[in-house]
C-alpha positions as CSV (number, residue, x, y, z in Angstrom):
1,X,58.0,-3.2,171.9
2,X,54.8,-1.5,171.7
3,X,51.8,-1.7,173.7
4,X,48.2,-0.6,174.1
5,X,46.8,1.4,176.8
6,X,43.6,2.6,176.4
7,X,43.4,2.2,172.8
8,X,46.7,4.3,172.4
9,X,49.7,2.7,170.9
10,X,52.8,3.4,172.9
11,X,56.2,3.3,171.8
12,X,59.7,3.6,173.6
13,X,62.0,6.1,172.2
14,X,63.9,4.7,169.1
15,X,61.5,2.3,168.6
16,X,59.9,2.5,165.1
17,X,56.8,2.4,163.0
18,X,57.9,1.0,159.8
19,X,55.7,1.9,156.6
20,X,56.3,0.0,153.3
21,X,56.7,-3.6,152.7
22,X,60.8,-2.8,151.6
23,X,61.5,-0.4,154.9
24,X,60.6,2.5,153.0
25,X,59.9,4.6,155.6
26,X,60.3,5.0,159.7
27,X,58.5,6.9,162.1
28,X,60.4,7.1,165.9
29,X,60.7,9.4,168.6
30,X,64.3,10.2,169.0
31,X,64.5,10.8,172.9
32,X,68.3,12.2,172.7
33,X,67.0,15.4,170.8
34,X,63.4,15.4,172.0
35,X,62.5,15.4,168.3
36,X,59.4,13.0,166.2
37,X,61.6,12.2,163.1
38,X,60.9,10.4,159.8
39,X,63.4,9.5,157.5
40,X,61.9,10.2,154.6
41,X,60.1,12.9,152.6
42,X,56.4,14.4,153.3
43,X,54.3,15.2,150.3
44,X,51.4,17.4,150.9
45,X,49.7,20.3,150.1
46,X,49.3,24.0,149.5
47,X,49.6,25.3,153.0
48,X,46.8,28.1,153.8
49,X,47.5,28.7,157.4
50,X,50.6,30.1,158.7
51,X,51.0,27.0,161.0
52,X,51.0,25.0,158.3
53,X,53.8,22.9,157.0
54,X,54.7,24.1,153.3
55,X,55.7,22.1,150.7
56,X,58.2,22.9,148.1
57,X,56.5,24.4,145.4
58,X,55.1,26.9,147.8
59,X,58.8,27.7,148.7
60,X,59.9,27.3,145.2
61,X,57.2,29.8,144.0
62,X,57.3,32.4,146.6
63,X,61.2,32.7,146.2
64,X,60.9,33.6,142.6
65,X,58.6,36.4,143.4
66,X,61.5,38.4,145.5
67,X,63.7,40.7,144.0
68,X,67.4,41.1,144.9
69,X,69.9,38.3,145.8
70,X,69.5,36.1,149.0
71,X,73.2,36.9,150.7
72,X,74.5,33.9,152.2
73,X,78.2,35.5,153.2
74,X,78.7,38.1,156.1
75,X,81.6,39.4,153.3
76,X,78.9,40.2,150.7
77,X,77.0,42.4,152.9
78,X,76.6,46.1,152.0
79,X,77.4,48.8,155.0
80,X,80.3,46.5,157.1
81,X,82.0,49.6,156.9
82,X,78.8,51.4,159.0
83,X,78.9,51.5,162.5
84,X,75.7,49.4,163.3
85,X,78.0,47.5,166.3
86,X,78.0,49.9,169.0
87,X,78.9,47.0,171.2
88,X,82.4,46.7,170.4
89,X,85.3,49.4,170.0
90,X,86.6,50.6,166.8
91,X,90.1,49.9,165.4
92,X,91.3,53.3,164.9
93,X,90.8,53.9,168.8
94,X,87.9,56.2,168.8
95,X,85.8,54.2,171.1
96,X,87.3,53.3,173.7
97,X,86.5,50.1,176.8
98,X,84.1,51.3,179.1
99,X,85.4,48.6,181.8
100,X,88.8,47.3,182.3
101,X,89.7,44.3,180.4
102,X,91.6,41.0,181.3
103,X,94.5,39.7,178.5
104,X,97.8,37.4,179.0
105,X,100.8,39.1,179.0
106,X,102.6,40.0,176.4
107,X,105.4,39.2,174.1
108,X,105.7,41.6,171.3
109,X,106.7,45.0,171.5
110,X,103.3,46.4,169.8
111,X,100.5,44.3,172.0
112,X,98.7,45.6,174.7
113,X,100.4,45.0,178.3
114,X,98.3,43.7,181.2
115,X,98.6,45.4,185.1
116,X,101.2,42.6,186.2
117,X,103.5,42.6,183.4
118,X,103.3,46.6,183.9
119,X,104.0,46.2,187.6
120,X,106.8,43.7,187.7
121,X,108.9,45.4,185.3
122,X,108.5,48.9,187.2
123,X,109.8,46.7,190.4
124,X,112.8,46.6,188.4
125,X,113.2,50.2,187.7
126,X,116.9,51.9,188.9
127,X,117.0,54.6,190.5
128,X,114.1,57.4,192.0
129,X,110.8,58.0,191.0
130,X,109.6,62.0,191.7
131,X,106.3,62.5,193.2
132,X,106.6,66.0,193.5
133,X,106.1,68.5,190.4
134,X,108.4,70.7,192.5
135,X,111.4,68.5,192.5
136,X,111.7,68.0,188.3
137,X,114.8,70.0,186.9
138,X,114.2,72.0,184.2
139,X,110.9,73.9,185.6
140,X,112.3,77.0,184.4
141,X,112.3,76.0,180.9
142,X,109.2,77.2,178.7
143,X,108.1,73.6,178.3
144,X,104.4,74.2,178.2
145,X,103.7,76.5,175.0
146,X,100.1,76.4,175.3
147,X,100.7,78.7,178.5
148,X,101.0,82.9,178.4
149,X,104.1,83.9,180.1
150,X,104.4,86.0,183.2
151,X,106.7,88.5,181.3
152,X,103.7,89.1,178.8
153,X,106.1,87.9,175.7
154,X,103.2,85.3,174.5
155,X,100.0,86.6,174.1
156,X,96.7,85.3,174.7
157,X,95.4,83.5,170.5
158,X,91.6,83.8,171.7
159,X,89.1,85.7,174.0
160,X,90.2,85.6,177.4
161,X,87.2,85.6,180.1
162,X,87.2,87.2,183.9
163,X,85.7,89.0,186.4
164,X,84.4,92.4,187.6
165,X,88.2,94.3,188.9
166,X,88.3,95.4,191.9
167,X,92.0,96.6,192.7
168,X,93.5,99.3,189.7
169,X,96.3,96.7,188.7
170,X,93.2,93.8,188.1
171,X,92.6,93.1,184.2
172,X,89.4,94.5,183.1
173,X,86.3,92.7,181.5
174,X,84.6,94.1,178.5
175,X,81.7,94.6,180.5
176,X,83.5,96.8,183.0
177,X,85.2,99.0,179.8
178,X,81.8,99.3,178.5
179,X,80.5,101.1,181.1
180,X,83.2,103.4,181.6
181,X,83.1,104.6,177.5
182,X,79.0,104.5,177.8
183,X,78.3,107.6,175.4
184,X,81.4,108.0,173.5
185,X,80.6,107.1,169.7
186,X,84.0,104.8,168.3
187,X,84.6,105.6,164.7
188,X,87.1,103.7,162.5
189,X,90.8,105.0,163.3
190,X,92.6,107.6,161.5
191,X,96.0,108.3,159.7
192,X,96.7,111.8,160.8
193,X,95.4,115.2,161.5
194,X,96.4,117.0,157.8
195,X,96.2,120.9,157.2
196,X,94.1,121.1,153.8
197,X,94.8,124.8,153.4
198,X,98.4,123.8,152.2
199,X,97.1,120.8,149.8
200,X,95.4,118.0,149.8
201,X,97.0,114.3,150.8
202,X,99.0,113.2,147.7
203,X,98.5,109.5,146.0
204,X,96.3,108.5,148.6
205,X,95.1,104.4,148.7
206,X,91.2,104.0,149.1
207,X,90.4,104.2,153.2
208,X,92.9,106.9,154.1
209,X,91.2,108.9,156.8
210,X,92.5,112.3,158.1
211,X,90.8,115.1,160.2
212,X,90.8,118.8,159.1
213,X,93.1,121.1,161.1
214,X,91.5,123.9,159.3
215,X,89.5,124.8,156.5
216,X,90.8,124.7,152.6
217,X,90.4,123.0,149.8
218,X,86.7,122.4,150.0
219,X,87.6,120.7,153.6
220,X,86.2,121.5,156.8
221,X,88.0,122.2,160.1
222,X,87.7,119.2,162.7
223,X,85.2,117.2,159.8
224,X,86.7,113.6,159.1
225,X,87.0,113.0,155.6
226,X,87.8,109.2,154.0
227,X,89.0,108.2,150.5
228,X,87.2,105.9,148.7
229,X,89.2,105.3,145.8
230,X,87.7,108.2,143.4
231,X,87.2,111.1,145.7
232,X,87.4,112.6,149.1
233,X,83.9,111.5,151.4
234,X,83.8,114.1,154.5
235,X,81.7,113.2,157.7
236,X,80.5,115.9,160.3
237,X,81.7,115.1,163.8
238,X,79.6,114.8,166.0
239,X,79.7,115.3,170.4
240,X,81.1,112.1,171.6
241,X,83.1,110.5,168.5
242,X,85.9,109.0,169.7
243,X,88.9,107.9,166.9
244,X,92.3,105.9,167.3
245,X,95.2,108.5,166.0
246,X,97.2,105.9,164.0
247,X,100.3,108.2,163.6
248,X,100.7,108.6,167.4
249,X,99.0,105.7,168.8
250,X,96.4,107.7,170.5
251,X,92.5,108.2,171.5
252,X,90.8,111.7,170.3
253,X,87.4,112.5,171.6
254,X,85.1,115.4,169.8
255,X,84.0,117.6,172.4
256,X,81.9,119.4,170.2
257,X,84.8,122.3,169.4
258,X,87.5,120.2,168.7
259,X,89.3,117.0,169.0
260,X,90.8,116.2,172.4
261,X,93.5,113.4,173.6
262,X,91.9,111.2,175.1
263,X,92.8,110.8,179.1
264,X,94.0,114.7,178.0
265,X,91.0,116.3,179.7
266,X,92.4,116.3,183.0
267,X,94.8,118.5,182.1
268,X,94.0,122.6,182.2
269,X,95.3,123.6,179.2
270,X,93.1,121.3,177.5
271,X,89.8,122.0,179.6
272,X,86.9,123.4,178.3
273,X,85.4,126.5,179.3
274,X,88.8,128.6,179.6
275,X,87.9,131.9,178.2
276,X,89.8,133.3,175.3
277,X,93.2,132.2,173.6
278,X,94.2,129.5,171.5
279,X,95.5,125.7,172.9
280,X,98.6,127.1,172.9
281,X,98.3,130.2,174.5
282,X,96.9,128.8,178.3
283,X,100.1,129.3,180.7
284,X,100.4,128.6,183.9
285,X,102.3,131.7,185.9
286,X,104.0,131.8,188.7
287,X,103.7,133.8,192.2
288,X,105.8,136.5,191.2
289,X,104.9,136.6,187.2
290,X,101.3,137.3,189.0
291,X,102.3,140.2,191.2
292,X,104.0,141.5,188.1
293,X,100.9,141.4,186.4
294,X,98.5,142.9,189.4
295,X,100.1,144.8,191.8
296,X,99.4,148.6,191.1
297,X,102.0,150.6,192.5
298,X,106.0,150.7,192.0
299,X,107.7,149.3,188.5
300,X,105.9,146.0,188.4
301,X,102.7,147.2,188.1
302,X,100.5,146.2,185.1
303,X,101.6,149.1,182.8
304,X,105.3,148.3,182.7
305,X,104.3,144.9,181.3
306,X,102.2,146.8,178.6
307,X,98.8,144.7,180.1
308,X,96.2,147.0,180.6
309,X,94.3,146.5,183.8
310,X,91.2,148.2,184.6
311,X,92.8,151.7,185.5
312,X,92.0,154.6,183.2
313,X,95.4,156.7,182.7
314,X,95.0,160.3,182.7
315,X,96.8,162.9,180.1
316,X,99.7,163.5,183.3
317,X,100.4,160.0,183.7
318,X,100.6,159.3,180.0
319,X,102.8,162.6,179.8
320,X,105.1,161.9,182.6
321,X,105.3,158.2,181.1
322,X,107.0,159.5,177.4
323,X,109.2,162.3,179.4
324,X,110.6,159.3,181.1
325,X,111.9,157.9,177.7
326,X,115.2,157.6,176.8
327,X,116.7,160.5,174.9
328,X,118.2,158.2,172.2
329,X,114.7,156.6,171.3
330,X,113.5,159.5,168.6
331,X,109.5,160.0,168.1
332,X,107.7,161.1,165.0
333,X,104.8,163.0,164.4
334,X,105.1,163.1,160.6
335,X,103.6,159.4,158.6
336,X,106.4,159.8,155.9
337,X,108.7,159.4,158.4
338,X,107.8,156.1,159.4
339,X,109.7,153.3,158.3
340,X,108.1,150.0,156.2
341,X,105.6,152.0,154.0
342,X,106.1,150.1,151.3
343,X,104.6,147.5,153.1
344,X,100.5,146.2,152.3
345,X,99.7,147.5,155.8
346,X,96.6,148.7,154.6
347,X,94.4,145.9,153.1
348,X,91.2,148.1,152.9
349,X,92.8,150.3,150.0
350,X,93.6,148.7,146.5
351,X,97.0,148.2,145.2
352,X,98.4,150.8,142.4
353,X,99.7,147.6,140.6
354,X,95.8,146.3,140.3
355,X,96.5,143.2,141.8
356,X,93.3,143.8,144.9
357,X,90.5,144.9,142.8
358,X,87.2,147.0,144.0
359,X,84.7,144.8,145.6
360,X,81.9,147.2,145.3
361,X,80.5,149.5,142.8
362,X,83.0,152.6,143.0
363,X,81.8,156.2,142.4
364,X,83.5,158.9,139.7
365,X,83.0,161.9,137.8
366,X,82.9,161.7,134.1
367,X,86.3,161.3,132.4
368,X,87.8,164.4,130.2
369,X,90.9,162.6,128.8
370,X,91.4,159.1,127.1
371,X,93.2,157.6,130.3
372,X,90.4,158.3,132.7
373,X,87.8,155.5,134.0
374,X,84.5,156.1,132.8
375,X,81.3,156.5,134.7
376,X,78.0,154.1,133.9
377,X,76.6,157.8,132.7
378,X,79.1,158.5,130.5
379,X,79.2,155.1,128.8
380,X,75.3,155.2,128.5
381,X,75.0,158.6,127.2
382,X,77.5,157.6,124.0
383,X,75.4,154.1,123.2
384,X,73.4,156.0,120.9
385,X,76.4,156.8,118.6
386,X,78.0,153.1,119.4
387,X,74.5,151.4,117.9
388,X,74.5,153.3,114.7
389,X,78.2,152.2,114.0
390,X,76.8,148.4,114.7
391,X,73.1,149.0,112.6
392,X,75.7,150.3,109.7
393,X,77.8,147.2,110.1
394,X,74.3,144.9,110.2
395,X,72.5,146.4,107.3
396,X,74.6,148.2,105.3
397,X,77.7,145.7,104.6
398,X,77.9,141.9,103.9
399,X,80.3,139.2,104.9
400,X,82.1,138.9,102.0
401,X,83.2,142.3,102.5
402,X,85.1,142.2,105.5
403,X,88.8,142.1,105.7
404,X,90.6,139.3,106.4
405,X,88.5,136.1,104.8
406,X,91.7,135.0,103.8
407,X,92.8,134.4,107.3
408,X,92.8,130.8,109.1
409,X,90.7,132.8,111.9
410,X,88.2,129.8,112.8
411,X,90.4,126.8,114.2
412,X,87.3,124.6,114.4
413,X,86.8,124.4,110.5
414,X,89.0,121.9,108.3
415,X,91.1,124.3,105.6
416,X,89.8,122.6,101.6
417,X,93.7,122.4,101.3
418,X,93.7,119.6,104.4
419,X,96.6,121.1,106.4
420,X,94.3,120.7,109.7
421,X,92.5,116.9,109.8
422,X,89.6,115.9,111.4
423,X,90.4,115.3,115.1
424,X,87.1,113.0,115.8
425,X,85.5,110.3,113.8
426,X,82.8,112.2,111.3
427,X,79.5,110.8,110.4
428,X,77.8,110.9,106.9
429,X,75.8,109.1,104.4
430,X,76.6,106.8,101.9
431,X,78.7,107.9,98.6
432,X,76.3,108.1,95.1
433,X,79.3,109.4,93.1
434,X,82.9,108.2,92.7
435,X,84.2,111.5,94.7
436,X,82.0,111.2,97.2
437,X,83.3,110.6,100.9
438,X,82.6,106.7,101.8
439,X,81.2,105.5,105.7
440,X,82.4,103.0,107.1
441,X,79.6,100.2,106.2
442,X,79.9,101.0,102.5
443,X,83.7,100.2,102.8
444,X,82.9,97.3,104.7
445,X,80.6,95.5,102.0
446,X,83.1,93.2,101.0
447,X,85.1,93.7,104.4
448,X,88.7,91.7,103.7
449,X,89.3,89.4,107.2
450,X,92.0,86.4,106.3
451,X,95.1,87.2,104.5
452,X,99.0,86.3,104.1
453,X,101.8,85.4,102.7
454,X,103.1,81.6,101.7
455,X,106.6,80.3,100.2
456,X,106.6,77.4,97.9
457,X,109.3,75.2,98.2
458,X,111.0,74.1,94.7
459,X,109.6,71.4,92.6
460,X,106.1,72.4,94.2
461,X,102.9,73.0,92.4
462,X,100.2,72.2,94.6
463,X,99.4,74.1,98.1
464,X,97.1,74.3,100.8
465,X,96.1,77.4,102.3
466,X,94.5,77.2,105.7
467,X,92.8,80.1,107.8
468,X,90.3,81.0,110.6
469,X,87.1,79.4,109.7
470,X,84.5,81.8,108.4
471,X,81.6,79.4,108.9
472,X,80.5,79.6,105.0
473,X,82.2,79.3,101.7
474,X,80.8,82.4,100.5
475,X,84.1,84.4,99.9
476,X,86.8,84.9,97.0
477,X,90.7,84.9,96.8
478,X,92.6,87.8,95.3
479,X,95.9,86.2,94.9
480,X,99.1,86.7,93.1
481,X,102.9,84.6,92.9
482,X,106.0,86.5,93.8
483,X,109.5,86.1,93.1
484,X,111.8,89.3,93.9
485,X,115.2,87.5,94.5
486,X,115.9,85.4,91.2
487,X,117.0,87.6,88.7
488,X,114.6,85.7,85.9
489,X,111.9,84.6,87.7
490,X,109.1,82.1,85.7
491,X,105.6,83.3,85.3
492,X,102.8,80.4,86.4
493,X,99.4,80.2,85.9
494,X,97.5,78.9,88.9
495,X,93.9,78.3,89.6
496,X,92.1,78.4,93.0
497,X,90.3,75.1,94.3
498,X,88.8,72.8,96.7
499,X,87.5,75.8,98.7
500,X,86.0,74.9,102.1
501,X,85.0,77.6,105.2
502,X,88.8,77.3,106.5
503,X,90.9,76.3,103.7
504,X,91.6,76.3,99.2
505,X,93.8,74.4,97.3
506,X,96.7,77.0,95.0
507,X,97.0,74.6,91.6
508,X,99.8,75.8,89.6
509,X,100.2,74.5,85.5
510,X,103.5,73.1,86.2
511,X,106.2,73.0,89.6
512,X,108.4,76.1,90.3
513,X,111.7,76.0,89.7
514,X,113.2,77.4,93.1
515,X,112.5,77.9,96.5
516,X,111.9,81.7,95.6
517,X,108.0,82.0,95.0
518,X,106.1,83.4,97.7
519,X,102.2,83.2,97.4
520,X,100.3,86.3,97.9
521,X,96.6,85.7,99.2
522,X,93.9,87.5,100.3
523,X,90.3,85.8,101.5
524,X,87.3,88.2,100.5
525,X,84.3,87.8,102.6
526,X,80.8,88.3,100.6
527,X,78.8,90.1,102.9
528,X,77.2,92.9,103.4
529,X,75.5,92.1,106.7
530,X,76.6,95.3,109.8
531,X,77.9,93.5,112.5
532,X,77.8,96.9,114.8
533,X,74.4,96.4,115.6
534,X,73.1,95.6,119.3
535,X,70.4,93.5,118.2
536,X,70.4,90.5,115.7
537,X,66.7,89.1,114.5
538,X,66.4,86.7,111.7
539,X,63.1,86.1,110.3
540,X,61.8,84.2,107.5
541,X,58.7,84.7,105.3
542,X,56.6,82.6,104.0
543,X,54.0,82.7,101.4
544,X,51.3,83.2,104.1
545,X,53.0,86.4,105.2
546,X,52.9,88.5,101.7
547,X,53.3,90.7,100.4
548,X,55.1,91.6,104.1
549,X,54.3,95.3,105.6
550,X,57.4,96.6,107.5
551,X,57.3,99.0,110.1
552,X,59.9,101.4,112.1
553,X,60.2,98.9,114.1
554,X,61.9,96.7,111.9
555,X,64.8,98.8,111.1
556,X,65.8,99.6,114.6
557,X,68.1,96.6,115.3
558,X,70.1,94.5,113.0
559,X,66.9,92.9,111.2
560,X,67.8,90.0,108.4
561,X,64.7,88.5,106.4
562,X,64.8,85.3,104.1
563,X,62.4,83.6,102.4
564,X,63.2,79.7,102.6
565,X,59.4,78.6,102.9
566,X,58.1,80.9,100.1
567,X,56.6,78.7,97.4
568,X,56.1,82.2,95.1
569,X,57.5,85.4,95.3
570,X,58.0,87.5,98.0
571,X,57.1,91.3,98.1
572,X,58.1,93.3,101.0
573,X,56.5,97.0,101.4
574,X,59.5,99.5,102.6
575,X,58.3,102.0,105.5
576,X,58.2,105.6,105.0
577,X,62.1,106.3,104.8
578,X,63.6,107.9,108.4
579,X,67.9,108.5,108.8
580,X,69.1,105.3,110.4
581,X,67.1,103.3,108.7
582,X,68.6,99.7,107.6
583,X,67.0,96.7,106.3
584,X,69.2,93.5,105.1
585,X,67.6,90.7,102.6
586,X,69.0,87.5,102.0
587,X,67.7,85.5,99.2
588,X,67.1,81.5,99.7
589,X,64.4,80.8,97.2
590,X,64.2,80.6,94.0
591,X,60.9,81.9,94.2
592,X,61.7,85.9,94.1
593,X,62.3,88.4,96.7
594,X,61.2,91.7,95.8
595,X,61.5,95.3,97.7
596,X,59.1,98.1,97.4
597,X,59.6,101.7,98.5
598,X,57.0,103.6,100.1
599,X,54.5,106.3,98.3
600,X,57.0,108.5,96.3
601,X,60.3,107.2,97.3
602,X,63.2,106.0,95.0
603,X,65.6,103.5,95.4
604,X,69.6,104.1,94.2
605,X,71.6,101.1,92.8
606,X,75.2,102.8,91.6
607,X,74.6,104.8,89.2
608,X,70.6,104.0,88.5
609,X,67.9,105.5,90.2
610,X,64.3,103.6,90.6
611,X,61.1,105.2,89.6
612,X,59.0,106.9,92.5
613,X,57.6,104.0,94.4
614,X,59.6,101.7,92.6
615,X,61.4,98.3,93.4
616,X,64.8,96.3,93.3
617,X,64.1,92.0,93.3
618,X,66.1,89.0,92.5
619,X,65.4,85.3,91.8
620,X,69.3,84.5,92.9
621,X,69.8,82.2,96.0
622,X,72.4,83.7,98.0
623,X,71.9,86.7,96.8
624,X,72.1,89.7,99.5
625,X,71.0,92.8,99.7
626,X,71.2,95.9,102.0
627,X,69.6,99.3,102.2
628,X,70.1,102.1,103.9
629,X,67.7,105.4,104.1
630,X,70.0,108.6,103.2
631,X,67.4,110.9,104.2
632,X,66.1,111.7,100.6
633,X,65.8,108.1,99.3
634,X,66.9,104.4,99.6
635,X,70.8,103.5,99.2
636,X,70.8,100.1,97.7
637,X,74.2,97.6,98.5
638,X,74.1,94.7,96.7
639,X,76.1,91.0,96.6
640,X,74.8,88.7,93.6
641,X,73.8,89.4,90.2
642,X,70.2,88.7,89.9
643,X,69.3,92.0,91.6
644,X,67.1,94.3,89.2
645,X,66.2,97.5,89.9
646,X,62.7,98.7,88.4
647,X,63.8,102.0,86.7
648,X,60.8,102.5,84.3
């Protein structure tokens, strides 16, 4: 029950304050959950404090202004794949438990086992279990692949570090190999030594290397030379280069003289210094081949091994030396006795047969008979006569009268009867008359680019001929119907229809009667326009820009003007004509297009020749034009036929 204390109403917990004549609402204090409840709603107002209560609509309306989705399921969330949990381990085992972890034991072949269950099937184990590495079987066996073996048969896969050797069998480090080479310069490793005096390497690959035993062929003794795919590069060695010999698995060192085995220089035959001889002329002699060589009295004394010492031999010794000789050895005093005197002995002299020539001037007398080499004197002193017989031939005779004009003598010339062709493409300017020689663009005005044959099966007399699309419909069909293989064959009349950029219709008056007919058809481009150009500019005039002033400029590319935006006629001034010249016109206005030469100049059309300063125009759309400067006047080509050419 309630009570009053000190003015304040006091109330025990569950006991209620009833509102509302039909118990429509209960305040109480519900002591279980420490909690002031009322079982009913509150209506209030706009909360402005954020300790106040809020009422709906303020929920209501602050809700709608959010943007998203409110997420009520973990499932829905975006990232559960992410690793935002670093509390826990992952599935796939890459985090692992940091402390040990409890469990029950077991009972399926694939869950994790707990220490007891472990332990007490161990206890039940049969048989030994080795503690000792040394007492496994098999320790021969080469179990552990990731190991080198002793015997060297794997090798190390990567870098290998160490430490400073101390003992000559001790690997080395880098370090330690470093500073023994310190001052030898390694170059890239080489193929062979090659002699380039007998030839050069045959088919060789690009970055063949050789060295130069000696010199030949443009090649350099000791000098390193390298292919590079095109031609022999040669590098000067220089003190201290250091190669590996690829042919012999050996280190060379340059010494500055030549190319030494490396490891080779403790050896005296290839020591430096040694005066004299050749690599392969150092010997070592033995005690007795020395006393041969230097003791000076009795048979082995220097003489009798025909080494000279330092003794001077007087006239006696030399004399009693020959009287010694053998009485069957015979001595000559005479030179044509001595045998091998046809030999080239003598390479100071020239050869009878000419083949060593003088090197020098060579001193004569003047010759008295026709056979005789003549002196400069001789030669000079008759010039005098020699240049009247050349003035006589200069001055006093003509071309036409020397002998033998007849004669094919000049091999560079074409013969007018056209046994010897051109061998190279010739260059010219366009034909005027029907004999004249035709270039290439005038041949190509009307250039022929899609053609074939067709059969048309019997009872046929519609086809439909396709080809490579030409992008326009601006082109005709020279076509014909062939029948070589009946013995009567009919004779149709066709038309050509339904032309499109890739295909036309054949109509024929009435079906064939076999399978016989073969359509002939050719598809005639109508252009005129020089696809040989490097550069392609289109431009289009318009009123505002005439009458248009062309320059040099202009003509030095492929240049093709059109006047779609004219709304009168067109007038374009030609430049002062230059060879190479080329201007193209195509019409797209009905308005006029008209083309003036320059000053004097004349335009050609066929057969008709424009007055000086005259003019060629047309009122044709479609109509195309191209001119070409021939070096005397303007060579018109024409497609369409409004042209007019202004001839008086």
């Amino acid at each position: 029950m309630a009570k009053f204390t000190n003015k304040d109403t006091h109330l025990r917990s569950d006991e209620k304050v009833i509102l509302g004549t039909s118990l429509d609402a209960n305040l109480f204090w519900d002591g279980d959950n420490s909690q002031l409840r009322l079982d009913t709603t509150i209506s209030g107002v706009t909360p402005t404090q954020d300790y106040h209560l809020v009422t709906k609509s303020y929920v209501d309306d602050t809700l709608a202004t959010l943007s998203g989705s409110i997420v009520l399921d973990h499932g829905e969330f975006n990232g559960l794949e992410d690793d935002d949990h670093s509390q826990y381990t992952f599935a796939d085992g890459s985090r692992g438990f940091i402390n040990t972890i409890s469990g029950v034991d077991p009972t399926q072949d694939y869950h994790l086992s707990t220490k007891g269950y472990v332990d007490s099937e161990l206890s039940l184990v049969d048989g030994n279990i080795i503690h000792e590495h040394d007492e496994l079987t098999g320790l021969l066996d080469d179990d552990h692949t990731q190991y080198t073996l002793v015997d060297g048969t794997r090798a190390f896969t990567s870098t290998v570090g160490g430490i400073t050797p101390t003992a000559g069998s001790h690997l080395t480090t880098k370090d330690y190999v470093d500073l023994l080479v310190q001052g030898i310069d390694w170059q890239e490793s080489i193929k062979n030594f090659w002699t380039p005096s007998t030839g050069l390497p045959i088919a060789p690959v690009d970055g063949d290397r050789y060295i130069a035993i000696d010199s030949g062929n443009g090649w350099t003794s000791t000098y390193i030379y390298t292919y590079d795919g095109t031609q022999w590069v040669e590098l000067t060695p220089n003190e201290g280069f250091s190669i590996w010999l690829e042919s012999s698995d050996g280190t060379y060192v340059f010494n500055g003289v030549m190319w030494i085995r490396f490891g080779s220089t403790i050896s005296h035959n290839t020591a430096n210094g040694i005066q004299g001889g050749e690599l392969n002329e150092y010997y070592h002699l033995t005690n007795t081949q020395f006393n041969a060589l230097t003791i000076s009295s009795g048979i082995s004394n220097a003489s009798s091994e025909h080494i000279h010492d330092d003794r001077y031999y007087t006239e006696t010794e030399i004399d009693s030396t020959v009287s010694g000789l053998e009485a069957d050895i015979t001595t000559y005093s005479d030179h044509g006795n001595h045998t091998g005197l046809s030999d080239d002995d003598h390479t100071q002299y020239i050869l009878a047969d000419g083949s060593r020539a003088f090197i020098s001037p060579v001193s004569s007398i003047d010759p008295t008979i026709d056979s005789h080499l003549t002196t400069k004197l001789y030669v000079d002193t008759i010039s005098g006569t020699l240049q009247i017989g050349i003035d006589d031939i200069l001055f006093g005779y003509q071309h036409d009268a020397l002998g033998g004009l007849g004669d094919d003598d000049h091999t560079q010339y074409i013969p007018v009867n056209g046994s010897r062709g051109f061998t190279n493409t010739v260059s010219g300017t366009h034909p005027v008359n029907s004999y004249d020689l035709a270039t290439k663009a005038y041949v190509d005005i009307g250039n022929i680019d899609r053609r074939g044959r067709t059969s048309i099966t019997n009872n046929t007399s519609m086809l439909v001929i396709n080809f490579d699309d030409l992008g326009h419909t601006n082109y005709t069909v020279s076509a014909s119907i062939r029948n070589i293989v009946d013995i009567e064959p009919s004779n149709y009349m066709f038309i050509i229809t339904g032309k499109t950029s890739s295909s036309f219709t054949l109509l024929l008056t009435e079906d064939v009667d076999s399978d016989n007919y073969v359509f002939c058809w050719t598809v005639i481009e109508e252009t005129i326009w020089d696809s040989g150009y490097d550069n392609f500019t289109l431009i289009n005039i318009d009123q505002i820009d005439s009458p248009v002033t062309m320059i040099a400029s202009d003509c030095t590319g492929f240049i093709m003007f059109t006047n779609t935006d004219a709304t009168s006629e067109i007038v374009m001034l030609l430049p002062p004509g230059a060879d190479g010249y080329r201007i193209n016109i195509l019409v797209t206005s009905d308005t006029g297009f008209t083309c003036a030469a320059y000053g004097t100049e004349t335009i050609r059309y066929l057969n008709s020749v424009s007055i000086p300063g005259g003019s060629i125009m047309s009122t044709g759309i479609g109509d195309q034009l191209q001119l070409d400067w021939s070096g005397t006047q303007w060579i018109a080509n024409v497609l369409g036929t409004s042209w007019q050419l202004e001839t008086s």
